[in-house]
C-alpha positions in Angstrom: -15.6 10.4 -24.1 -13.5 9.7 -27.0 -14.9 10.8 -30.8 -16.0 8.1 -32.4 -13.7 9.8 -35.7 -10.9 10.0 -33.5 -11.4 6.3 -32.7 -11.5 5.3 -36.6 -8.9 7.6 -37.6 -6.1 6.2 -34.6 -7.4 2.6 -33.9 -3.3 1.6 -32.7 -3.1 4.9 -30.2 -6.9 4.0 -28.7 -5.8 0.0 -28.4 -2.6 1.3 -26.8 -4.1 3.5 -24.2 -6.8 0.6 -23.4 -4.5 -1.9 -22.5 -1.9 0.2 -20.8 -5.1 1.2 -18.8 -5.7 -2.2 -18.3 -9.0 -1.6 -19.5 -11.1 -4.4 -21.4 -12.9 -2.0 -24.2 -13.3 -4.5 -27.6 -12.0 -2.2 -29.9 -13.1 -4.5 -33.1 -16.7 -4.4 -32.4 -16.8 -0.6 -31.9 -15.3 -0.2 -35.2 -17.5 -2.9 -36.8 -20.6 -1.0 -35.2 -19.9 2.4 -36.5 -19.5 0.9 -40.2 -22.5 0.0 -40.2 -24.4 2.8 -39.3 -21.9 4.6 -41.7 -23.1 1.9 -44.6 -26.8 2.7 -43.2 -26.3 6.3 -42.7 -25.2 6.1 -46.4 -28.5 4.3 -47.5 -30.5 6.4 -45.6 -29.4 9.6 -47.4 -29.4 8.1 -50.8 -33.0 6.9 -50.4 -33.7 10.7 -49.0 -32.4 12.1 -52.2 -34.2 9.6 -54.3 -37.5 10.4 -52.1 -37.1 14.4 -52.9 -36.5 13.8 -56.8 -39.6 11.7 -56.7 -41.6 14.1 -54.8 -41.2 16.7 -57.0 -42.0 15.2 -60.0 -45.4 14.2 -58.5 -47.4 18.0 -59.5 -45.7 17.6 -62.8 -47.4 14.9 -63.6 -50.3 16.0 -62.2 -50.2 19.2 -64.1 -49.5 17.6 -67.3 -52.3 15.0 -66.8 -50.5 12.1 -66.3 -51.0 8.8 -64.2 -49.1 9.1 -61.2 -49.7 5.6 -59.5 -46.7 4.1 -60.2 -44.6 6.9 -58.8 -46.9 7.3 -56.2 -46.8 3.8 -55.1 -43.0 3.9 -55.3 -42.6 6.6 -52.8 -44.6 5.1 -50.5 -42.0 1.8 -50.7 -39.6 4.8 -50.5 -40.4 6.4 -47.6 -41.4 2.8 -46.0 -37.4 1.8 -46.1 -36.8 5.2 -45.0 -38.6 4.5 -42.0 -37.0 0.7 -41.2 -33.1 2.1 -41.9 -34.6 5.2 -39.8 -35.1 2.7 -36.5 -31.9 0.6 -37.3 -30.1 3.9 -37.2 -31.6 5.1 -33.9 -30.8 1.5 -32.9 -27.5 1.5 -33.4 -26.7 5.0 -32.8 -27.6 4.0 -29.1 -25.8 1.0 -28.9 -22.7 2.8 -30.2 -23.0 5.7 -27.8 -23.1 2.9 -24.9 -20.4 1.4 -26.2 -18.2 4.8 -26.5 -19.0 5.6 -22.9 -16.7 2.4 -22.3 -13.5 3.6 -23.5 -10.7 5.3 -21.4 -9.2 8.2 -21.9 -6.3 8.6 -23.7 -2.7 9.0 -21.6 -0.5 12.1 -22.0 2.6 11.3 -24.1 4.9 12.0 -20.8 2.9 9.7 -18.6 5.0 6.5 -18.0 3.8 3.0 -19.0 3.1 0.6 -16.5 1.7 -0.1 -13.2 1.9 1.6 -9.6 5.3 0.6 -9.4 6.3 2.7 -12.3 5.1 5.8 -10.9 7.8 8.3 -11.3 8.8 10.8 -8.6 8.7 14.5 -9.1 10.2 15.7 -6.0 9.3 16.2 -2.3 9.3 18.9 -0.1 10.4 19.5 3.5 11.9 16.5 5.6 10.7 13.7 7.7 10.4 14.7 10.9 12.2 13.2 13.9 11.9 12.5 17.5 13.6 11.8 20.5 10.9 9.5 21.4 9.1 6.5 19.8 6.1 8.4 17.8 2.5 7.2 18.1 0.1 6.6 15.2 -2.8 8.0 14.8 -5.0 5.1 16.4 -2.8 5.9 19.4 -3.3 9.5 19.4 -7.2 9.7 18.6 -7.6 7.4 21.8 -5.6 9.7 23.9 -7.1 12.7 23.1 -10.6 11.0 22.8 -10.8 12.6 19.0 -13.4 10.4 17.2 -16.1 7.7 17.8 -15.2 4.9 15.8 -17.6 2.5 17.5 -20.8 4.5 17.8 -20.0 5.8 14.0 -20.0 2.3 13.2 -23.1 1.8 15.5 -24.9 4.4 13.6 -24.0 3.1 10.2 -21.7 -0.1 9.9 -17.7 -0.7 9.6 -15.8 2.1 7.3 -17.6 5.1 8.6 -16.2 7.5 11.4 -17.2 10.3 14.1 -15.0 13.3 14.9 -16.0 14.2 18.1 -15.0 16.9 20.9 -11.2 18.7 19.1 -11.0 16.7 16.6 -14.5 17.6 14.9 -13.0 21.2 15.8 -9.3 20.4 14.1 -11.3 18.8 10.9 -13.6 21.6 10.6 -10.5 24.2 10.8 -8.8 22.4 8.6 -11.5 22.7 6.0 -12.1 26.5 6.7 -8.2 27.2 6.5 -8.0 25.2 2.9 -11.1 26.8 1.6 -9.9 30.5 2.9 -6.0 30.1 1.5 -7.4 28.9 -1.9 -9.7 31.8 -2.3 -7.1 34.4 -0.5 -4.4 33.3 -2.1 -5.0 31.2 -5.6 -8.2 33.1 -6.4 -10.5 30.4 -6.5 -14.4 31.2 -6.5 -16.3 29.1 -3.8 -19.7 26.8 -4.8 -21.5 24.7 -2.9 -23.8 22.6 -4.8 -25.7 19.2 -4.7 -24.2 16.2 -3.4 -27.2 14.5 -4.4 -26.6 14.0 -8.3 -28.9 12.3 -11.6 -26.7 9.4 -13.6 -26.4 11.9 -16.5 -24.3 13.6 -14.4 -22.1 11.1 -13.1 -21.6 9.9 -16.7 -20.4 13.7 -17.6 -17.6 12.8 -15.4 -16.8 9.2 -15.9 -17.9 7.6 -12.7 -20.3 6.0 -15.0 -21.0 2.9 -16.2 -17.8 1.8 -15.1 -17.9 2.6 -11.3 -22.1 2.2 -10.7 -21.5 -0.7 -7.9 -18.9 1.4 -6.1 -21.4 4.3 -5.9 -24.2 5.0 -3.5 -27.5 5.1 -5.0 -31.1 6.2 -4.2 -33.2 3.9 -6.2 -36.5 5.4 -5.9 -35.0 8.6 -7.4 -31.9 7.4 -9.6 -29.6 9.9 -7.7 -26.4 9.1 -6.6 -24.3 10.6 -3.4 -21.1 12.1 -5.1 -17.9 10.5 -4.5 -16.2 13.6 -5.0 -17.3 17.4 -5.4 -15.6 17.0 -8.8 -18.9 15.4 -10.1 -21.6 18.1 -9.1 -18.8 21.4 -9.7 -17.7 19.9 -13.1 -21.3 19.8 -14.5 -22.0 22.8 -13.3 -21.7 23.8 -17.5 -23.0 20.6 -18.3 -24.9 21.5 -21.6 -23.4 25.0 -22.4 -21.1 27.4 -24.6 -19.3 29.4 -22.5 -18.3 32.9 -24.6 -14.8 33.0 -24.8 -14.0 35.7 -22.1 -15.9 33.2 -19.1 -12.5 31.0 -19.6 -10.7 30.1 -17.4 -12.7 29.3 -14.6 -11.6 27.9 -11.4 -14.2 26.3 -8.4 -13.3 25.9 -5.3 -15.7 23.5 -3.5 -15.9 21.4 0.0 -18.5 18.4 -0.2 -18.8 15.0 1.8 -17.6 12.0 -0.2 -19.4 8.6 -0.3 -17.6 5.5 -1.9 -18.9 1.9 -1.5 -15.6 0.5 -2.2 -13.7 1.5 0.9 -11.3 -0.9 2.1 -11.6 -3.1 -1.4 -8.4 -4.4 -3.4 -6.9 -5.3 -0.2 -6.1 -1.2 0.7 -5.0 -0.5 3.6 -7.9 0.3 6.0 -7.1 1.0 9.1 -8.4 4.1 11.5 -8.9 7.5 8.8 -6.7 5.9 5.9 -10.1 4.3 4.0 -13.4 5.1 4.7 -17.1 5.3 3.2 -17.9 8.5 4.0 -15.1 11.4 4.4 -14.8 15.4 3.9 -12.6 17.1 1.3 -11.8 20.4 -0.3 -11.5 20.3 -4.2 -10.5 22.3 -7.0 -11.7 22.5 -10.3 -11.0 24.2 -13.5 -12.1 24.8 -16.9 -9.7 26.2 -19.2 -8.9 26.7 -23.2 -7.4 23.8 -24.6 -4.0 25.3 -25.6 -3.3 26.1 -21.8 -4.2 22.9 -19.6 -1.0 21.3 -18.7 0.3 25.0 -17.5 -2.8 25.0 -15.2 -2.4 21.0 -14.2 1.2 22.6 -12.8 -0.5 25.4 -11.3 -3.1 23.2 -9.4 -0.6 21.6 -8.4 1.0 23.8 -6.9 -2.2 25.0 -5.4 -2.7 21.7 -3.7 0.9 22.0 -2.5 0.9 25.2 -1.1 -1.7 23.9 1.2 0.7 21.4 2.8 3.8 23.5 3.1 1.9 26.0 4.6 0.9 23.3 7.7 4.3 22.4 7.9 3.5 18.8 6.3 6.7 16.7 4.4 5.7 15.2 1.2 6.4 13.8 -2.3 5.1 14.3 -5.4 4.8 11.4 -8.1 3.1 11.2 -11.5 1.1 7.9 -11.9 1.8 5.4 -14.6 -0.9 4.7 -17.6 -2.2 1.4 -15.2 -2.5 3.4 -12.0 -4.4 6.5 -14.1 -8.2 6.4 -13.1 -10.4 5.9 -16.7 -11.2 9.8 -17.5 -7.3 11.2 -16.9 -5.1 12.1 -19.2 -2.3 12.2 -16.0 -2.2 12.7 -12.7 0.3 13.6 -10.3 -0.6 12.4 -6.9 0.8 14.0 -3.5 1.9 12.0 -0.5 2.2 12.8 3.0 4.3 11.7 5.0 2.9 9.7 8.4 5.9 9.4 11.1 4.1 7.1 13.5 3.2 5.4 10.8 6.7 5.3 9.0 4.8 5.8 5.7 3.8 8.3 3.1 0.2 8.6 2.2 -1.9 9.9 -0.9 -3.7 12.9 0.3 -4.7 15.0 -3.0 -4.7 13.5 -7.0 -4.2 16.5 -9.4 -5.9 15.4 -13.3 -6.3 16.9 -16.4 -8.6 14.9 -18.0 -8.1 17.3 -21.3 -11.9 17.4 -23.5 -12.8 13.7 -22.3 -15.2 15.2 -19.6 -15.8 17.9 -22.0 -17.3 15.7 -24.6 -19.7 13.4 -21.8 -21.0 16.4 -20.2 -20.9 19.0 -23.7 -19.2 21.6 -21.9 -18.5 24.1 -25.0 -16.6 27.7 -25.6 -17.0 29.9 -28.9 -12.6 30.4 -29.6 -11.6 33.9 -30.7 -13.3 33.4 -34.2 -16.5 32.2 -33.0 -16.3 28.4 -33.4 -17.5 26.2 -30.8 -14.6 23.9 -29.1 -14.9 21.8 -26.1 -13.2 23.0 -23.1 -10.5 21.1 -21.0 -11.5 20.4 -17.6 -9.1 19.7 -14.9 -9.4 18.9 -11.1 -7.4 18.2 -8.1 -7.7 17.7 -3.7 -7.3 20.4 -1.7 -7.2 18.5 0.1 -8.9 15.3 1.7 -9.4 15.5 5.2 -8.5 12.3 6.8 -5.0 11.9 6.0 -4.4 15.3 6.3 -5.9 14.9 9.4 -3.6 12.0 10.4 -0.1 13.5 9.3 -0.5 16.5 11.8 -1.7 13.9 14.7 1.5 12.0 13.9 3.5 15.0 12.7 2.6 17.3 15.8 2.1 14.8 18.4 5.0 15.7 21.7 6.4 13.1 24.1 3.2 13.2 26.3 1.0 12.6 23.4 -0.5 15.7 22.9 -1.3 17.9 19.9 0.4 21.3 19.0 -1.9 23.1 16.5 0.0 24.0 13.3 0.6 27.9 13.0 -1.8 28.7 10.3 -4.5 26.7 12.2 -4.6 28.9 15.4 -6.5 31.5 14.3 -9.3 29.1 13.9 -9.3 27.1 17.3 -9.4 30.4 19.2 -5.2 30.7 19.0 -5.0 27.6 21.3 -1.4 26.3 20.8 -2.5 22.9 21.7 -5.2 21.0 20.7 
């Protein structure tokens, strides 16, 4: 969430990052709002001061002898306006936090302006792979090797969900335990596994809400929403505190089930794994001082690329323009693997620092060196999702008879079988 200060003091920077956001915040009435509760917050205290002047010249009086119905009478008209400016305040201090809760973060200074197609590459890794055969897609493959259940998943609980079945609930599942194990082995992540079951103060800490409520699942009865990423419940894990100063940095590591409504919307592509409702993923998730985030945004990514190059996986890495940035990031780089039956590269991990704007939503605090309190910046990243992942080594691996070889580092955990 942006400072309301912040907002007043750089009105051209915040109109800026809302329309290269493409993001319909009204600026004007923001501003308008918070003068007046600045005019009223001025009134109030004015009218406080008179009231404790008044008040103490009340057992003056009285001691000296004197009348005190007039004065008497005028702090009761006193502390009666005190009371009225009191409810407008509360009023409009409510509206105005609603209204904050609206506006997008602001963009990094690096982050290119524009939409999708002004995503800039980084660089990619590896090359595509070829064949000396026509490759399958994963479609293709999954029916070969009888992988997942797409029609009794959909039986079970309508179109965009899925069923790993047989080896390839065993491939997802050792996929998950190999990211998860390298992260902690080798980039020294601490594992949690928390709710995925979360209240609407917690999804607003993050920035899924208001903007996103009709893409997310929700349990009326009990206001919780299913998390569409582990992000939500790890991230608010210090929802409310002050870390001391030597807690920072910290970095999660967490696998969750993700639930988004709005699979397959905005004309995506939806076929087989690419988009569904319901999928697995491994994230990362930091918390770090403020003078040290974009060092750790390159880290994490890293991290997240480690992951592919240790399964053999070609990819490319881009940094998304200011229209393709999701509402809370500051930037994002997004990683792409490449699909050879497919002929296509697909987004498989988003890497964010969103800088304090989480920070501020959720009131994740540290004391600094001296003792003051600062918000903390909080970054997080894939590790990555499982679907695509999923789909580049059926279409990466795949041989001429359609089969599956198991990526190297995968072996250990499907009993060293070479082949899936």
């Amino acid at each position: 969430m942006l400072d309301m200060k912040f907002i007043r003091e750089n009105p051209e920077l915040v109109k800026r990052a809302i329309i290269n956001k493409n993001e319909k915040t009204d600026l004007n009435s923001v501003l308008e709002l918070d003068k007046k509760k600045r005019e009223l917050q001025f009134k109030f205290d004015t009218m406080r001061a008179e009231q404790n002047t008044v008040s103490k010249q009340i057992p003056e009086l009285k001691k000296a002898k004197k009348d005190t119905t007039e004065i008497v009478k005028q702090m009761k008209d006193i502390s009666n306006k005190i009371k009225d400016i009191s409810t407008e305040l509360s009023a409009i201090n409510e509206e105005l936090e609603n209204e904050l809760l609206g506006f997008p973060n602001i963009p990094y200074n690096d982050v290119p302006i524009g939409g999708e197609e002004n995503n800039k590459f980084v660089r990619e890794w590896g090359e595509k792979k070829q064949f000396d055969f026509m490759p399958s897609e994963h479609l293709d493959l999954i029916k070969q090797n009888e992988l997942l259940d797409f029609k009794r998943a959909t039986k079970l609980s309508g179109s965009g969900f899925i069923g790993y079945t047989g080896k390839g609930a065993q491939l997802e599942r050792a996929l998950i335990n190999f990211m998860l194990d390298f992260h902690i082995d080798k980039h020294g992540y601490e594992e949690v596994s928390l709710p995925i079951l979360v209240n609407r103060q917690t999804m607003i800490g993050t920035g899924q809400l208001p903007k996103l409520e009709d893409d997310m699942y929700h349990v009326n009865e009990d206001d919780l929403f299913l998390v569409p990423t582990a992000e939500v419940s790890v991230t608010n894990f210090y929802a409310q505190e002050i870390l001391p100063y030597e807690k920072l940095p910290q970095k999660f590591i967490s696998y969750s089930p993700c639930f988004r409504r709005e699979a397959g919307s905005y004309g995506k592509e939806t076929k087989g794994l690419q988009r569904v409702h319901q999928f697995n993923k491994v994230e990362m998730v930091r918390f770090v001082k403020p003078d040290t985030s974009y060092e750790v945004l390159e880290e994490m990514l890293m991290n997240a690329e480690n992951i592919l190059q240790a399964l053999g996986l070609h990819y490319r890495v881009v940094t998304l323009a200011t229209g393709d940035l999701s509402f809370a990031s500051a930037k994002t780089y997004d990683i792409e693997v490449w699909a050879p039956g497919a002929g296509k590269y697909l987004e498989v991990s988003s890497i964010s620092n969103f800088e304090d704007f989480q920070a501020h939503r959720a009131s994740i605090r540290f004391r600094n060196e001296s003792g003051k309190v600062e918000f903390v910046h909080t970054l997080n990243g894939s590790g990555l999702a499982t679907p695509r992942t999923f789909i580049s080594i059926l279409e990466t691996y795949q041989n001429i008879n359609g089969m599956i070889e198991i990526p190297l580092v995968l072996q250990p955990y499907l009993n060293n079988r070479k082949i899936l």
